[in-house]
C-alpha positions, 0 to 999 in steps of 0.5 A, spaced: 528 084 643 536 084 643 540 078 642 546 081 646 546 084 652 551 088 654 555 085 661 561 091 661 566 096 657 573 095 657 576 101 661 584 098 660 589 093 661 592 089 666 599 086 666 603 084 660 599 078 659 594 081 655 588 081 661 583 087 661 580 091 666 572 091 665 567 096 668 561 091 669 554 093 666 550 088 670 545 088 676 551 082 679 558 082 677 558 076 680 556 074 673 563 073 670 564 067 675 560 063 671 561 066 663 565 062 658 563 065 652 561 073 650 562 078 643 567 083 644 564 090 639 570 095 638 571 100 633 572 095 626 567 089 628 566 084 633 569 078 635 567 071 640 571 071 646 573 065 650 573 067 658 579 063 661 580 067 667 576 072 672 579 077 678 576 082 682 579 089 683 575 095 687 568 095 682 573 092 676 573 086 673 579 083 671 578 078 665 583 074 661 581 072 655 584 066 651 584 070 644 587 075 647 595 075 649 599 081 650 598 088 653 599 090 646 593 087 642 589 088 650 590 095 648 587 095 642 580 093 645 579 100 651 573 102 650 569 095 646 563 093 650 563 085 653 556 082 650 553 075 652 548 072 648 541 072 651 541 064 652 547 064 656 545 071 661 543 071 667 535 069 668 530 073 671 526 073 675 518 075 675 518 083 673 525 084 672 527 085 665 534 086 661 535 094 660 536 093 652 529 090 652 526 097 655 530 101 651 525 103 646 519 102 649 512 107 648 511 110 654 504 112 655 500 113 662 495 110 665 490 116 662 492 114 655 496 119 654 502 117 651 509 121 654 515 119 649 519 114 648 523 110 654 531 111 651 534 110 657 535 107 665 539 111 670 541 105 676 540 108 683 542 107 689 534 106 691 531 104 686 532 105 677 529 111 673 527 110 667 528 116 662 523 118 657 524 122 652 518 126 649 517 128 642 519 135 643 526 132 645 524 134 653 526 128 659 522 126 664 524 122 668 519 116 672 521 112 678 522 104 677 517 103 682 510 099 683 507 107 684 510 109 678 511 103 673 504 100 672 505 095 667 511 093 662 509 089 655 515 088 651 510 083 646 507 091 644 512 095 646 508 098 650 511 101 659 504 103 661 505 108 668 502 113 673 504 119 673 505 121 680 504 127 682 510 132 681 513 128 676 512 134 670 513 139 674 
């Protein structure tokens, strides 16, 4: 399992104060309310960041981050990718699991064939599909509902799921 989880990208600045705008990649932006502390990955490594000051503009979060100061050393950091440690993420309720917890899961059916490997989730309006990708480099791609989706063992790496009629087609 991950020990980072990934909560967002930095898309660019914001003023002449060094805060960022971050595209969230999590279920509830609303998170950022109450984070003090993530790991900022760019291009040449990874640094702890302190949380000083939270703004929302349009489907942005604006953040301001007490290592950084100015829109110069800000632009340095477009496109890194904002991680919480896994014991300061939101908690989860019955059924639900981090996405990096998914990612690289055996994909096998209810009949006992396995399908491939699940490489990816795509968040819907409706409801999140899974990605699979087979050995043949083909996607299926399988709704994230109780019909589909039958069991998800992260302890044996195993998504056990229905196929529903149509889905290979």
């Amino acid at each position: 399992m991950e020990d980072l989880l990934r909560v967002g990208v930095i898309t660019t600045t914001h003023g002449v104060f060094g805060e960022v705008k971050v595209f969230p990649t999590t279920d509830d932006p609303r998170r950022f309310d109450d984070l003090k502390t993530a790991v900022l990955k760019y291009r040449n490594g990874q640094m702890d960041v302190h949380i000083v000051g939270v703004k929302y503009f349009k489907n942005l979060v604006i953040l301001k981050m007490e290592e950084i100061t100015s829109v110069e050393q800000a632009r340095l950091y477009r496109n890194a990718e904002l991680y919480v440690r896994r014991e300061d993420a939101v908690p989860l309720e019955d059924g639900e699991y981090y996405i990096g917890d998914l990612i690289g899961l055996s994909v096998v059916t209810d009949e006992g064939t396995e399908l491939g490997t699940l490489t990816d989730v795509m968040e819907t309006g409706a409801n999140d599909v899974y990605i699979v990708t087979t050995p043949d480099k083909k996607e299926i791609l399988l709704p994230a509902i109780d019909e589909c989706i039958l069991d998800i063992d992260l302890e044996n790496g195993i998504c056990r799921v229905h196929v529903m009629k149509g889905l290979l087609d």
